[in-house]
N, C-alpha and C positions, 0 to 999 in steps of 0.2 A: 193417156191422160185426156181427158175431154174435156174442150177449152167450150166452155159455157158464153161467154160474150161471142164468138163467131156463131154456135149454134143460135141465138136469138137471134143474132142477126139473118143467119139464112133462114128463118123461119119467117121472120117479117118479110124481107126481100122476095121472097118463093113466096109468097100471096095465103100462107096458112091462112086458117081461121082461127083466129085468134080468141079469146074473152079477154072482157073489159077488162083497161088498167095491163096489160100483158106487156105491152110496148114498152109501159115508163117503169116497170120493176128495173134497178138495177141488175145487173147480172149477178152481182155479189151476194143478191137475196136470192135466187132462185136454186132450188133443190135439189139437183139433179144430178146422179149417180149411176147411169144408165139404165136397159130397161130390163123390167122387172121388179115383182116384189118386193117391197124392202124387209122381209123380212127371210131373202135368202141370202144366200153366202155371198160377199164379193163375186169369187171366182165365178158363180155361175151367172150374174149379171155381167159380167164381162164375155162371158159367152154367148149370151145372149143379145149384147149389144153392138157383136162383131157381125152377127149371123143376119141382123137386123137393122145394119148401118143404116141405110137408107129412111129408116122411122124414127130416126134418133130424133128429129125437129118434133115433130109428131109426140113421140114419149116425155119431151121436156116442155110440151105444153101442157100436156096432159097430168104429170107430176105438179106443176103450177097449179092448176085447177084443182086438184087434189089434196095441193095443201090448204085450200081454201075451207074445202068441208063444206057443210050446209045440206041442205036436203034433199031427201033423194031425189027429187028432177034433178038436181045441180050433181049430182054423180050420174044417174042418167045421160045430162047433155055432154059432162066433160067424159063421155065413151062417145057419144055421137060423134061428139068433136074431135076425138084420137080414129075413128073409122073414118070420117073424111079427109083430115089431113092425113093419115095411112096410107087412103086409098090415091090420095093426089103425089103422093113419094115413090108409091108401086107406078101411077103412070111413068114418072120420071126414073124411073128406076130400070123401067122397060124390060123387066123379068116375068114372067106369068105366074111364078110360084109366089111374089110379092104381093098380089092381092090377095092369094089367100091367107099370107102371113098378116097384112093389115086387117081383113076381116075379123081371123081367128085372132089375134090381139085387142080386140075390140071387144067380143063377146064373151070372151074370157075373164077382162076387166069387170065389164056387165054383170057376169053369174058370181064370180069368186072375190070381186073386189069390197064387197059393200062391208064387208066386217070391217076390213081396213078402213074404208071411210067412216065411217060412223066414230072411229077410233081417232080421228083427224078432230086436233084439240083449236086450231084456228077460230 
């Protein structure tokens, strides 16, 4: 189970980069189901947010930003914004295969996400 109020909290606390308004969401509003798709199966988000713990702050800002919607820069910056904070998890993460997994989580959002946003009813 993934307790949503401590991940905001490490994500403020750990200096993410945040978008506006991110801080004063209550926890109760925010989205987040781990990472991946939503339009795959549980079980393989759960795989994917084992393999990926360390992005998990990163993914749930990112999922925030994404339920917001808006225009393509604003899906644009909210990947800049999941490769930064990615790539600041992989430091702390202190694995070498963890930046390629923040990169490649990044640019995957970038190329394959944009149907889903566009479909983002906010």
């Amino acid at each position: 189970m993934i307790d949503i109020e401590t991940l905001k909290n490490q994500a403020i606390r750990s200096g993410c980069w945040l978008p506006p308004g991110f801080a004063d969401v209550p926890a109760s509003e925010l989205d987040y189901n781990g990472i991946g798709p939503e339009y795959w199966q549980p079980w393989m988000r759960k795989i994917l947010t084992f393999l990926l713990k360390f992005m998990q702050e990163a993914a749930m800002i990112h999922d925030y930003e994404f339920s917001l919607g808006g225009s393509y820069w604003k899906f644009t910056v909210a990947n800049i914004r999941l490769l930064l904070n990615g790539l600041k998890a992989a430091k702390k993460a202190k694995r070498p295969t963890a930046y390629f997994c923040a990169v490649a989580a990044a640019v995957l959002c970038q190329i394959f996400g944009g149907k889903a946003w566009k479909g983002t009813k906010k």
